[in-house]
C-alpha positions, 0 to 999 in steps of 0.5 A: 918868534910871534911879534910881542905885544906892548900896551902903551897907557899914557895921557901924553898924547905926542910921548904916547905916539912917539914910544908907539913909533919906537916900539913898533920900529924895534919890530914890538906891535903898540896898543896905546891907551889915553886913560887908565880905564882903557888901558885896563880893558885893553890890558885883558883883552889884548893880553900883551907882554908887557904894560907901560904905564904912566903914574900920573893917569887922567881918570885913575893913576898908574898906581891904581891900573897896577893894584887893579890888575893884580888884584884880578890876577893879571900877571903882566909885566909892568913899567912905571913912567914917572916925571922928574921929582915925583916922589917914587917909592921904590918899595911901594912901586914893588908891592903893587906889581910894578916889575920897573919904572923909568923917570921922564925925560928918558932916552930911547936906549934905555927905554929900549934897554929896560923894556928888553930887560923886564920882557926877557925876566918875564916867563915867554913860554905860554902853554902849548896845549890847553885842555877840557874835558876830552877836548885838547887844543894844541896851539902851536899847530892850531890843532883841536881834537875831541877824543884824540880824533881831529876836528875841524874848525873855520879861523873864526871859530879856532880864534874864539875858542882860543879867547875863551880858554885864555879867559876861563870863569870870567863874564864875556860879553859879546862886544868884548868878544867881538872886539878881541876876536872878530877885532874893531875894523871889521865888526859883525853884529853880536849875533856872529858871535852867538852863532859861533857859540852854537858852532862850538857846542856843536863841535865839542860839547857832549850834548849841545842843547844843555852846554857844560863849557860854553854857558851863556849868561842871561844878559851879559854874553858867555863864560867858559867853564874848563 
C-alpha cells in the first residue's frame, strides 16, 4: 500500500507541527503549509489524499482555499479546522466542498478517526493505465509502450511524463515542474526540464520537431495535450 499523502495548511505554527508529527507516526507523509496561497500550490502539485485546512487562514480563508480548488476541479478531500464558537455552517462547509470539519481543541483519537473516515469514503483507486494517441502508460508496472512495443525511459523522464499525464491542459511552468519532479532538494536548472521534453518527444511523439502532446508555451514552460 503507497504511503497516502496529507497536506496540512495551517498558520498555527506549534499545531501545524504537531498534526505533521501525528500524521507522520500513524505512517501518513505531512506537507505543511502556513498560508492558504501555498497550501493552494502545494494542493496541485503534490496532489494528496486528502487536505486539512484551517478556516481562519492569514492571506485568504479556508473557505476560500475550498471554493478555489473545486472551482478548478480539484477533488481532493477536505477537513475544516475550526476554533471553539466559530459560527460553522454545516450546510455552507458542504457546498464549497469541504467533506469534514473538526472544532479546535481536538484530541488526536478523533482527529485520527475523521481522517481515516474521510480518506476511506474517498475513492483510493487512481487509474492504473493512462493513454495518448498510441502511447499507453501502465503505472503500477512503470511500463510505457508506443504502439504495443516497450520503451525505455530513464527515472526522471518516467516521472515527468507521469507529472504531465496527472496535469493534462494545464499551463506548467518549468519551476513548477521542477519542483513536483526533480523536488526542492536537489533542483537543476529549467534547462533539465527542456531536455527532458526533448527526450519525451523523441520518444513518443510521431515527429519531434512539430510535438502534438508536449507543446511549449511561449514564456511559460509546457502543456501536455492528451
Amino acid at each position: 500500500m503507497p504511503v497516502q499523502t496529507i497536506l496540512v495548511i495551517d498558520d498555527d505554527e506549534s499545531l501545524r507541527d504537531t498534526i505533521g508529527v501525528l500524521l507522520e507516526t500513524e505512517g501518513f507523509r505531512a506537507i505543511l503549509a502556513a498560508d492558504g496561497k501555498s497550501g493552494l500550490d502545494q494542493a496541485v502539485m503534490a496532489k494528496p489524499a486528502l487536505i486539512v485546512t484551517d478556516l481562519r487562514l492569514p492571506d485568504f480563508s479556508g473557505v476560500e482555499v475550498c471554493k478555489r480548488l473545486r472551482t478548478s476541479g480539484v477533488q481532493t478531500p477536505i477537513i475544516v479546522l475550526s476554533a471553539i464558537g466559530e459560527e460553522i455552517d454545516k450546510v455552507l462547509l458542504l457546498e464549497i466542498g469541504a467533506d469534514d470539519y473538526i472544532v479546535k481543541p481536538f484530541g488526536t483519537r478523533e482527529f485520527l478517526a475523521r481522517v481515516r473516515a474521510v480518506l476511506r469514503r474517498s475513492p483510493s483507486e487512481p487509474q492504473k493505465v493512462l493513454g495518448f494517441g498510441d502511447v499507453e502508460v501502465d503505472l503500477e508496472r512503470r511500463i510505457v509502450k508506443k504502439k504495443g512495443a516497450e520503451i525505455k525511459f530513464t527515472p526522471a523522464e518516467y516521472n515527468l511524463l507521469t507529472f504531465f499525464l496527472q496535469n493534462p491542459d494545464r499551463p506548467l511552468s518549468r519551476d513548477m515542474i521542477l519542483n513536483s519532479v526533480w523536488g526542492y532538494e536537489s533542483f537543476p536548472n529549467t534547462r533539465t526540464v527542456d531536455a527532458h521534453v526533448v527526450r519525451l518527444r523523441q520518444k513518443l511523439e510521431t515527429d519531434a520537431n512539430t510535438p502534438r502532446y508536449f507543446i511549449t508555451l511561449h514564456k511559460v514552460g509546457y502543456r501536455f495535450l492528451p
